[in-house]
C-alpha positions in Angstrom: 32.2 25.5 -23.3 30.2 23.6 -20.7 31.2 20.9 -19.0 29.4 18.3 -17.2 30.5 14.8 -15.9 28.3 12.5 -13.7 30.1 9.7 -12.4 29.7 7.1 -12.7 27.5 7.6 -15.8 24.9 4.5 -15.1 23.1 3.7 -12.3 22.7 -0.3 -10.9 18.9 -1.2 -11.4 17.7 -0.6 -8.0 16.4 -3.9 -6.0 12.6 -4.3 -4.9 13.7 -3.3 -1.4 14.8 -0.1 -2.4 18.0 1.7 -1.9 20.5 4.5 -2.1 22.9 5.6 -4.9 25.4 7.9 -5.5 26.7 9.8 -7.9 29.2 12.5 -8.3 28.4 15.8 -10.5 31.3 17.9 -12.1 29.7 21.3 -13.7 31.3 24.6 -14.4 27.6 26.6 -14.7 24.8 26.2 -13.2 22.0 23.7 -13.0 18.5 22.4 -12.0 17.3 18.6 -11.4 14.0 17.1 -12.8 12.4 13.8 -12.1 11.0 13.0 -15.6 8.6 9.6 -16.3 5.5 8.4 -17.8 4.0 7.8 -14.8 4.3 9.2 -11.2 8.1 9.9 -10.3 7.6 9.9 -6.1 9.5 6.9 -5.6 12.5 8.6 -6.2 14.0 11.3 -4.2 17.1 12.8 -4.6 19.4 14.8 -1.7 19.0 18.6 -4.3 17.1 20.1 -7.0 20.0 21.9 -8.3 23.7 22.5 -8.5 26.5 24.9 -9.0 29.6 25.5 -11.1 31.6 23.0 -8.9 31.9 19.1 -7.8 28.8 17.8 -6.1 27.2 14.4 -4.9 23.7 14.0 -5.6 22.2 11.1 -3.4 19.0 9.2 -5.5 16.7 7.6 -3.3 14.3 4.5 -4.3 11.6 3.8 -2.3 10.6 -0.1 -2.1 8.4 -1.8 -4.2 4.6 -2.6 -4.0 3.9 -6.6 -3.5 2.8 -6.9 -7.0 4.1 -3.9 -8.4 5.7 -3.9 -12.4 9.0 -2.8 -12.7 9.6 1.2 -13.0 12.1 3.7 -14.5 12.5 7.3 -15.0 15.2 9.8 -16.5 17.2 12.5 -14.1 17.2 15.5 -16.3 20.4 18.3 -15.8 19.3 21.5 -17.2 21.4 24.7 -17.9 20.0 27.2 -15.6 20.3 29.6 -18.2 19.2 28.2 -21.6 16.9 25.9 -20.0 18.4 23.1 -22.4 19.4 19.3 -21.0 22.6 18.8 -20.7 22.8 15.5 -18.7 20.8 13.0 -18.0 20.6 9.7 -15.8 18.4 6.7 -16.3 16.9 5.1 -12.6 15.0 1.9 -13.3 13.6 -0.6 -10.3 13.1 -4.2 -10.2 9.2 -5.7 -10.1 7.9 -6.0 -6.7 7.5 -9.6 -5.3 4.8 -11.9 -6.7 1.6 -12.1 -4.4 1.6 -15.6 -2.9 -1.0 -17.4 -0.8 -1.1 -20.7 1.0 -3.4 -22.5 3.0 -2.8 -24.9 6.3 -5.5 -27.5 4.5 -6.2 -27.3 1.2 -9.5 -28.8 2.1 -12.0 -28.2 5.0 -14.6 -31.3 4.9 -18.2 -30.7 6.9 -20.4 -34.2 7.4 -23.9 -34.2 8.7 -22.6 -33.9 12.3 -20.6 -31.4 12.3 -23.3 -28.7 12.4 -22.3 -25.9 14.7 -19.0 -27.0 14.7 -15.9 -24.4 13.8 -13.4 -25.2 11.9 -10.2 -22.8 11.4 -7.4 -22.7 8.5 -4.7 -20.7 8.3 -3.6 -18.7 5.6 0.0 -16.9 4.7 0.2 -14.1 2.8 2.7 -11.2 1.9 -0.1 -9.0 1.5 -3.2 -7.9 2.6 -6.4 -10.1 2.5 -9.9 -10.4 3.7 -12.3 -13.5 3.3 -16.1 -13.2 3.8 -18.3 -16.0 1.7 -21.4 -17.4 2.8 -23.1 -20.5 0.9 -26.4 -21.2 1.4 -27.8 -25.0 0.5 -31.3 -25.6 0.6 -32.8 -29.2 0.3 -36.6 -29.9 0.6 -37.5 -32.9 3.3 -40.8 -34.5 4.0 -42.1 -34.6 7.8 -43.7 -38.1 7.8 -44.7 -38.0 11.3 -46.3 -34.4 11.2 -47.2 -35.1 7.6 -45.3 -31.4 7.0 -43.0 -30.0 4.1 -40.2 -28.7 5.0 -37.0 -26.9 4.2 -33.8 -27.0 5.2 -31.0 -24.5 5.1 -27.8 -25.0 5.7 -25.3 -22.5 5.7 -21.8 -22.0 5.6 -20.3 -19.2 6.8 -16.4 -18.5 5.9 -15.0 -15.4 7.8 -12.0 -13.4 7.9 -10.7 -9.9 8.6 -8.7 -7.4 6.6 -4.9 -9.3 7.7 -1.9 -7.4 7.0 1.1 -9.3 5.7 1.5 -12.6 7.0 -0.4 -14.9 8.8 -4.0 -14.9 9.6 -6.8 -17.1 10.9 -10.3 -17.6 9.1 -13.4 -19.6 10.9 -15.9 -21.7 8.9 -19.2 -22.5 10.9 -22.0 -24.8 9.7 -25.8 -24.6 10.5 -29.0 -26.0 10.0 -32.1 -24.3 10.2 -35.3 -26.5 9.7 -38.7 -24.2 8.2 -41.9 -26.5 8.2 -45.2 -25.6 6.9 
């Protein structure tokens, strides 16, 4: 007869961070250890791939979470070394990753006619990456009385930002007028 104990039978559902569990293995043949899941298993890694006919601990490794990232679970398969058939098996499962947040210093910045050239900055928080690049382009049509010209004016707004890792970053926002007659 074979026998096979993991204790304790259940795992705790691993936290976003990540973590470290340990169980205890009691065999009297010999075994192999699969990762099993529906989708990629690399966030686990356990301390062996295999066991003998003896009392073993068997250290299971999650890695953290994505910001973002769904909830994830997979099956530790014990296999005979000589049939090849499962005869244990140990459900891992990880908590979602943390929602993506975003705030802003101002929810608002406000331009008036003289402000042109002027910068003005915000500053955003964020527990992920992020990058900003907008441009707006207005275009009005004015009439030159004393040149007795049409014109056009653009204005522009140009919003900038980098690629920011986690946490706090600084975009610009620039207004300018450019006046085209003909």
């Amino acid at each position: 007869d074979v026998t096979f104990v993991i204790t304790p039978s259940t795992l705790n559902q691993f936290a976003k961070e990540g973590g470290k569990q340990t169980v205890s293995i009691q065999s009297n043949i010999a075994y192999s250890i699969e990762l099993q899941g529906d989708t990629e298993t690399s966030w686990v890694t356990l301390s062996r791939q295999s066991g003998t006919a003896t009392t073993q601990s068997l250290d299971i490794t999650a890695a953290a979470q994505a910001v973002g990232a769904s909830a994830r679970s997979l099956s530790i398969k014990f296999k005979n070394n000589v049939t090849g058939s499962v005869i244990g098996t140990l459900e891992v499962s990880q908590a979602k990753g943390e929602d993506f947040a975003i705030s802003w210093d101002k929810d608002t910045i406000t331009f008036t006619n003289d402000d042109v050239n002027q910068i003005k900055n915000n500053t955003l928080t964020a527990n992920a990456s992020w990058y900003l690049e907008v441009v707006i382009c207005f275009l009005f049509s004015i009439f030159d009385v004393l040149e007795m010209n049409r014109c056009m004016q653009q204005k522009t707004a140009a919003v900038t930002g980098a690629l920011y890792p986690y946490g706090i970053g600084i975009f610009t926002v620039k207004i300018s007028r450019q006046t085209i007659c003909y």
